[in-house]
N, C-alpha and C positions, 0 to 999 in steps of 0.2 A: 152487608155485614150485620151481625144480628148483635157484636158485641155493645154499641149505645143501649139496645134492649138489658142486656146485662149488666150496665149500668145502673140502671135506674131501678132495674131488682134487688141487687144489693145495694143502692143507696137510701131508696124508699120503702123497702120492703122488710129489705135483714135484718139493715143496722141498727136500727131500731127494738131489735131483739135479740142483741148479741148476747145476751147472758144466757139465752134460752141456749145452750148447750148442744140440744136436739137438732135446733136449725143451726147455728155456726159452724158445728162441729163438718155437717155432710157442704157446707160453703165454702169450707176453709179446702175442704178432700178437692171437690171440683175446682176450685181454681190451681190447687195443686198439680191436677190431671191436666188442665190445660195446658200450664206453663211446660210439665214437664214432656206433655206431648209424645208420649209411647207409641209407639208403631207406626209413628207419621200420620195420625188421624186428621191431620190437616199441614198442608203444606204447600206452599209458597217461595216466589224466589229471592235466591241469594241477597237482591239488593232489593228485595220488597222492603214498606217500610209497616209490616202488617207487626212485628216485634215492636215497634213502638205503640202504635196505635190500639195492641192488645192492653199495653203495660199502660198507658195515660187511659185507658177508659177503668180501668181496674184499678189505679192506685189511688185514688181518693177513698174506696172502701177501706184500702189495706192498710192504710196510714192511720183512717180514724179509728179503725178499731183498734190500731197497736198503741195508738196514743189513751184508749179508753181502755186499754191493758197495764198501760204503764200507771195513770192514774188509779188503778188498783189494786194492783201494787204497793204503790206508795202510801197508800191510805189502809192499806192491808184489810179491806173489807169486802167482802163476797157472799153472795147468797147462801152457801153453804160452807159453813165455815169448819166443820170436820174435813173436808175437802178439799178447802180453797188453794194451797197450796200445790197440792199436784196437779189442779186445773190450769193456774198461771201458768205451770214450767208449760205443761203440753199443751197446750195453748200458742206460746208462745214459742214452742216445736216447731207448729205446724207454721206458723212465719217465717220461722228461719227456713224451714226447708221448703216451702214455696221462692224465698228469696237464693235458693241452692240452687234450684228449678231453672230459675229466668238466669243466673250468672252463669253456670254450667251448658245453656244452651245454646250462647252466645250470639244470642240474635238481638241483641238488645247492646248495646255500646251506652253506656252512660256519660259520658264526654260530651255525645250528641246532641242531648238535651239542652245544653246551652243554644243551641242553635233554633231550638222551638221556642226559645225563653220557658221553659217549665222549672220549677223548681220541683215537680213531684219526684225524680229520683232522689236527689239530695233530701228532701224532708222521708222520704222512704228509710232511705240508708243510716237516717241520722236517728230513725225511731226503733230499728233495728239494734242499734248500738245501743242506743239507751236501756233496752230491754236487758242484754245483755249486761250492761255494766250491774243491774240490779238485781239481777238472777244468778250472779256469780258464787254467791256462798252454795245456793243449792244446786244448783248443776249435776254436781260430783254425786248427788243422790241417785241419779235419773243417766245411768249409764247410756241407752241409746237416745237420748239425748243430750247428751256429751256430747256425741259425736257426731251432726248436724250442728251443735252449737263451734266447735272446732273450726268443720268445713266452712259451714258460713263465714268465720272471717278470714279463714286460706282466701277462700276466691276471692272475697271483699281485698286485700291485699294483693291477690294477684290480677286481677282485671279492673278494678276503681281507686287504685292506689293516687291517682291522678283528682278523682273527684275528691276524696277523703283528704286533701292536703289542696285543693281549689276551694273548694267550698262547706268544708267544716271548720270549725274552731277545731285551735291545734291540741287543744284540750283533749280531744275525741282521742286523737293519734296516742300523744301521751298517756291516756286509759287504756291504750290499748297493749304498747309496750308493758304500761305495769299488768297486767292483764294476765298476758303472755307469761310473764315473768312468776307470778301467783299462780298460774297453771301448772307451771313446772315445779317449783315449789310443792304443791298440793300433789302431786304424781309421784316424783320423787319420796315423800313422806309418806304415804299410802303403800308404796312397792316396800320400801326399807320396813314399813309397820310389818307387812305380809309376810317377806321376809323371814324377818326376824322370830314370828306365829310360827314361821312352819321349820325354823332352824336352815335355811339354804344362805350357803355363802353369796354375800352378793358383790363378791370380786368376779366374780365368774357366768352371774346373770343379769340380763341385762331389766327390759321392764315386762310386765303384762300388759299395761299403755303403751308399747314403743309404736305405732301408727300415730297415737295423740301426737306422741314427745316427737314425731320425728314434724308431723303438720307444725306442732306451736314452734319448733326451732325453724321452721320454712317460713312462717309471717313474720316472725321476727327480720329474716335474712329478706324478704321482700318491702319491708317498709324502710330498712337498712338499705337495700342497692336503689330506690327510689330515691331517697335521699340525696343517695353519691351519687346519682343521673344528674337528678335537676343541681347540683352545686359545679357540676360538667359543663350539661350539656345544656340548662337554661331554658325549661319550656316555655313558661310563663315569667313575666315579674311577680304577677303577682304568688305562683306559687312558689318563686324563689325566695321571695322574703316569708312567707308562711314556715317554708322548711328550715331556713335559717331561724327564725321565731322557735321553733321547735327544738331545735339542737342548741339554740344558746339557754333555754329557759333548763331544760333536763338533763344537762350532762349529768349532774347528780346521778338521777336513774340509771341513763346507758353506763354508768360507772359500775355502778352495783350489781348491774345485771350481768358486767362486763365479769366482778369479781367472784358470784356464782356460780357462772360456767368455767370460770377457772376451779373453784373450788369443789363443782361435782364432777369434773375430767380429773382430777389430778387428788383429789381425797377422798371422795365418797366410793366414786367405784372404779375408779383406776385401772379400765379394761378398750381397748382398741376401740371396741365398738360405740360406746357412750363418746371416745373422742372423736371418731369419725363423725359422728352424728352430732357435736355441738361446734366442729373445728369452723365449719363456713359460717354457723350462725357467729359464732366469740371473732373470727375474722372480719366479720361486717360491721359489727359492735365497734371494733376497734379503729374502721377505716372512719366511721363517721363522727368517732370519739376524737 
């Protein structure tokens, strides 16, 4: 296996020059190409455990450089500062969509991890998030990275729904709800602005986002029927009192959120299809409200 070798490239070699642009940029492409593995350039079976073994030799790069992303961020300071800003988001693209890579490929179970004792999925997933909650205002600038930053947390909700509520602060969850809810918001507001530019009734149309609007109303409906599982069906204690932790600290939220999608189905655009499309998400709102 040559991947320990690529270890130690990227940990002694890159990381150390992650600003260099020149080198991150073709680092970030090739592990991209890895994970996402086109044509079957390498392949393995079913129950190999070669999907872990790629992802624990690889995530110590991936984590420190998202955390030396996030800290730059925060500090809003970058080599080039006419620049800096569209560096971050795309930057911080190409993590999300290598994180797209390895959930969409589904040879990787994060659950499992406990079982290696590794915490590197959970510190992955948790630096991912953070990126996100920080990039939020500018998102909406950087259209096809919108939509990588969407998908990432679809699947994050639909395949590590379990990690996300094992082993993060319920905090994460709740950012993410409000998240969601500022998405649609920010969608809605943009369409009605465009709208209203070009004079088209918008009883009658629906969104130019409706792929966004219909994903952020699916993570919603997936972190909602997770909820009502484990208040069921009882995976864990421990993630039973986290979920419960969740819903007793935020009904505020799911309230508000609850009263939005009533009041974009039923005032703003008052047409079949905006209800068809919020009826399971405001449905699930309400089961867990």
């Amino acid at each position: 296996m040559a991947f320990p070798f690529y270890k130690e490239v990227y940990q002694k070699q890159i990381a150390p020059m992650w600003e260099d642009l020149d080198v991150i940029n073709p680092a970030l492409s090739f592990l991209l190409a890895l994970f996402t593995n086109k044509c079957q350039r390498y392949t393995y079976d079913c129950q190999s455990n070669l999907g872990y073994y790629v992802f624990i030799n690889m995530s110590d790069f991936l984590i420190g450089f998202g955390g030396r992303l996030k800290t730059q961020i925060i500090s809003n300071n970058w080599l080039d500062n006419g620049k800096d800003m569209d560096r971050k988001v795309k930057l911080s693209n190409k993590l999300w969509e290598i994180m797209n890579a390895i959930l969409r490929g589904k040879y990787i179970n994060f659950g499992v991890f406990e079982l290696f004792n590794s915490t590197c999925c959970v510190e992955y997933i948790k630096i991912m998030l953070e990126l996100k909650f920080l990039l939020f205002d500018l998102i909406f600038l950087y259209p096809q990275c919108m939509d990588k930053y969407v998908d990432n947390i679809l699947f994050l909700t639909d395949m590590a729904a379990e990690t996300l509520f094992d082993s993060l602060y319920t905090q994460y969850v709740s950012n993410l709800f409000l998240l969601a809810q500022n998405m649609l918001r920010k969608i809605v507001e943009s369409e009605l602005k465009d709208q209203a530019q070009s004079k088209v009734d918008n009883s009658s149309t629906l969104f130019n986002s409706e792929a966004n609007f219909s994903k952020i109303s699916t993570i919603v409906y997936n972190l909602c029927q997770f909820c009502f599982e484990e208040c069921n069906v009882k995976y864990s204690p421990k993630i039973q009192h986290n979920v419960q932790a969740f819903l007793n600290t935020n009904r505020q939220l799911i309230q508000s959120f609850i009263y939005y999608l009533f009041d974009l189905s039923f005032n703003v655009y008052k047409t079949p299809k905006v209800i068809s499309k919020v009826s399971k998400t405001l449905f699930s709102l309400i089961v867990i409200d």
